[in-house]
N, C-alpha and C positions, 0 to 999 in steps of 0.2 A: 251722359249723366254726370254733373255733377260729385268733386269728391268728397267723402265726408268730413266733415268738421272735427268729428271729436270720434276716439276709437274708442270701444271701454272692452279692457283684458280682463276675462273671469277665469279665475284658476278654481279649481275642484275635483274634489273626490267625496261620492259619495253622499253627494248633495239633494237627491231627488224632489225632497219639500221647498228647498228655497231656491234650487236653477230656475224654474219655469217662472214663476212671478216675479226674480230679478229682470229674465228678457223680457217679460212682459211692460215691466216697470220703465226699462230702457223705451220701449220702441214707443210707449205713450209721455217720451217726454215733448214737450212744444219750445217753440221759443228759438232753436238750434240754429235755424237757418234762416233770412228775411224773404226766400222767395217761395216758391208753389209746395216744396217738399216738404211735408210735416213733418219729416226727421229725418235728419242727417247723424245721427251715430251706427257708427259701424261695429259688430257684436263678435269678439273672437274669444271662442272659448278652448285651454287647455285642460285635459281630464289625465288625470294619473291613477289611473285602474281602478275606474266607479264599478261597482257592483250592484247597486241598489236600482237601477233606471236612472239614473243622473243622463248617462249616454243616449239612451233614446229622447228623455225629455225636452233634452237641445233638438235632435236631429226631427223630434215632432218640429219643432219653431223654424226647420228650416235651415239649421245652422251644425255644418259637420265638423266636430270638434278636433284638436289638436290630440294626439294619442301621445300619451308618455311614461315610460316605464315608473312603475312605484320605485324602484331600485335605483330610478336615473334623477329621480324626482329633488332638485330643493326650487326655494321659492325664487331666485334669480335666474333660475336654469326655465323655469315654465313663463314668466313670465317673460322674459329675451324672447322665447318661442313664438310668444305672441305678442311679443312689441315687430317681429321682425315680418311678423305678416302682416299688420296695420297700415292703412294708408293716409291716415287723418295726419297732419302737424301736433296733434297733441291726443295724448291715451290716458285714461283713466284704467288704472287699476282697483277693480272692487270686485270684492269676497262675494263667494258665492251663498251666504246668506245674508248677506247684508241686500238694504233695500233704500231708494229713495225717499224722502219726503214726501216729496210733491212733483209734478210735472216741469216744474222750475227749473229742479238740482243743475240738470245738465248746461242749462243755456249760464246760469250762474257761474258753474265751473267755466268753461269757456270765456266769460269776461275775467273772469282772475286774473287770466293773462296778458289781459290789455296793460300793464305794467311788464314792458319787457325786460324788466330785472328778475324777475322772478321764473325762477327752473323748476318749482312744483309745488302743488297748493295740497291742503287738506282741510277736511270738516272737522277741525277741534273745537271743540264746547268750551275747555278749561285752559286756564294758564296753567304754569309749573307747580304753585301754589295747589290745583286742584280747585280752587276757583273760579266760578262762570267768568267766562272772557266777555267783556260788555263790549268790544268793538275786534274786528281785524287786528292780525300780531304780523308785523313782518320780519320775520327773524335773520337776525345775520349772523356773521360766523363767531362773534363776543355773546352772543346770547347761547349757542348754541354749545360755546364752550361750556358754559356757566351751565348749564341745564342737559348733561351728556344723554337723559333715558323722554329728552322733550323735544317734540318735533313730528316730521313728517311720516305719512303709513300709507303701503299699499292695500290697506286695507278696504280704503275709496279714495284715491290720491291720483290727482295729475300729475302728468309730467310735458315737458317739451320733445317732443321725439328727436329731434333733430343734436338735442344734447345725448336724450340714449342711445344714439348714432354713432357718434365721436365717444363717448363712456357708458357700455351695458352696464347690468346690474353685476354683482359679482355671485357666480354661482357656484363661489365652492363654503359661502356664509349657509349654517345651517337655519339660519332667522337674523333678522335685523339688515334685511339687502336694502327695505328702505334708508331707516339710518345710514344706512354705508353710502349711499349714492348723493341722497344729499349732502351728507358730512363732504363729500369728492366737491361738490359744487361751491358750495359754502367756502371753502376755502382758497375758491378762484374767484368770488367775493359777488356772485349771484343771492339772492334772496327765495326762503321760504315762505309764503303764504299760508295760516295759519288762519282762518275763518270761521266762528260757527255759523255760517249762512252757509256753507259746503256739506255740512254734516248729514250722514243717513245714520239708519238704525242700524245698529252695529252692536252685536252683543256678545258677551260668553258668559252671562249668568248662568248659564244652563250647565257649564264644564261642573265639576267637583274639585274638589282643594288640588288630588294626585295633577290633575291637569294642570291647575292655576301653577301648580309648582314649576311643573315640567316645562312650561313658556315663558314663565319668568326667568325662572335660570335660563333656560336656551336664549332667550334675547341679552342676557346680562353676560355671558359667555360669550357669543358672538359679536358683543361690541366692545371688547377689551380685546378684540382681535384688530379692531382697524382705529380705537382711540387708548390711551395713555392713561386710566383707571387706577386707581388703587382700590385694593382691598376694602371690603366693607365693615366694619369693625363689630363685633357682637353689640357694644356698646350703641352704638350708634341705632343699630336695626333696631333694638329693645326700643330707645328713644323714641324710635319713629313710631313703633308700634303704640305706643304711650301716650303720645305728642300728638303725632299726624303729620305731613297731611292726609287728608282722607275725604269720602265722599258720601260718610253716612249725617244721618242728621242730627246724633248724639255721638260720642266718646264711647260711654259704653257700646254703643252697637257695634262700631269697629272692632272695637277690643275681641268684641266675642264672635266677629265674623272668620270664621274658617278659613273662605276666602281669601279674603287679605293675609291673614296670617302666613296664609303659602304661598301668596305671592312675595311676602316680604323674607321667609324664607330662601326661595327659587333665586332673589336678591340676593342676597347675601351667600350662597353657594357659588352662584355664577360669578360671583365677582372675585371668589375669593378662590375656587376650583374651578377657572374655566373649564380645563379640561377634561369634567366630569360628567 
């Protein structure tokens, strides 16, 4: 048989509604391979102490997940786990409720890298601006400067394996291991892929501000761990919250969205307390 083309690494806990229609979503994609195989992606799932069925859910599909302690648990440590059992040249990490578009996504993902400058792609809709991206961004390490919290996510993000080979992800980052790896690349002067033809549904409207806060700081915290940040000034945050950018369809509605507001908080903590 034949090895797979593409691996895709699901990490979760607790996931029982969106595990089973992501694999499902996976094994009906087309396109992947040119010969008799209707799909060639390979499905490795790490689980860090589900309770809810998440763990049977897989193991219905066929597929005995990776066991990881909650305690042992951050996002570069599970996914190494399951970059390190993959046999595809290139892995896609995507969340466990996140979903595909269309039957397409995968075979699309896979030509990203027909550009072998590029060490990992993702499905972003918007520039830094917060504005719909009307074409592919290939970002390099000047842009990346310029734009420290813009760029790539394991949230449904490729990667080259044979790079996370030579450099894992780093597992002692409590968020932001994507940032960190690309940032590692970038500065050995490889290119990001930034697409919205890559993109799945990816959401966390559904968290509450407590949450929106808590991830925001923890990403803004963790990346003043491996980049040269300054503090985020009261001044400025208010501005941003006044100003924009943003992604509602009036001023007002930002203003009054909760949401935001703790996420521009969690901002402004994190950068300013990381170690809080």
């Amino acid at each position: 048989m034949s090895p797979p083309q593409l691996s895709a690494l699901i990490r979760c806990r607790d996931e029982v509604r969106g595990i089973g229609p992501l694999i499902d979503g996976l094994r009906g994609q087309t396109g992947v391979r040119a010969d008799t195989d209707r799909n060639s992606i390979e499905i490795v799932v790490v689980d860090s102490g589900s309770r809810d069925g998440t763990v049977e859910e897989v193991r219905r599909r066929g597929i005995e997940p990776i066991q990881i302690a909650p305690d042992d648990f951050t996002y570069g440590r599970a996914l190494n786990l399951a970059a390190a059992q993959a046999a595809a040249p290139l892995c896609v990490a995507i969340s466990a409720h996140a979903r595909p578009l269309d039957e397409g996504w995968a075979a699309r993902m896979l030509s990203a890298f027909d550009d072998q400058r590029v060490a990992c792609a993702f499905g972003e809709c918007v520039g830094p601006d917060l504005q719909p991206l009307a074409a592919p961004l290939l970002q390099d390490l000047a842009h990346a400067q310029a734009h420290p919290f813009y760029g790539y996510s394991n949230s449904a993000g490729a990667f080259r394996r044979e790079l996370w080979e030579e450099r894992p992800f780093d597992e002692e980052l409590a968020a932001s291991e994507d940032r960190e790896w690309a940032w590692y690349w970038l500065q050995r002067g490889w290119l990001v892929l930034l697409d919205p033809a890559l993109a799945v549904h990816h959401s966390h409207a559904d968290e509450g501000p407590l949450r929106t806060f808590a991830r925001a700081r923890g990403n803004r915290a963790a990346t003043r761990r491996f980049r040269q940040l300054e503090p985020l000034s009261l001044r400025a945050v208010i501005a941003e919250w006044w100003l924009g950018p943003h992604l509602h369809r009036s001023k007002l509605r930002a203003r009054l969205d909760p949401r935001r507001v703790a996420q521009l908080a969690g901002k402004y903590v994190g950068l300013r307390w990381p170690g809080t």
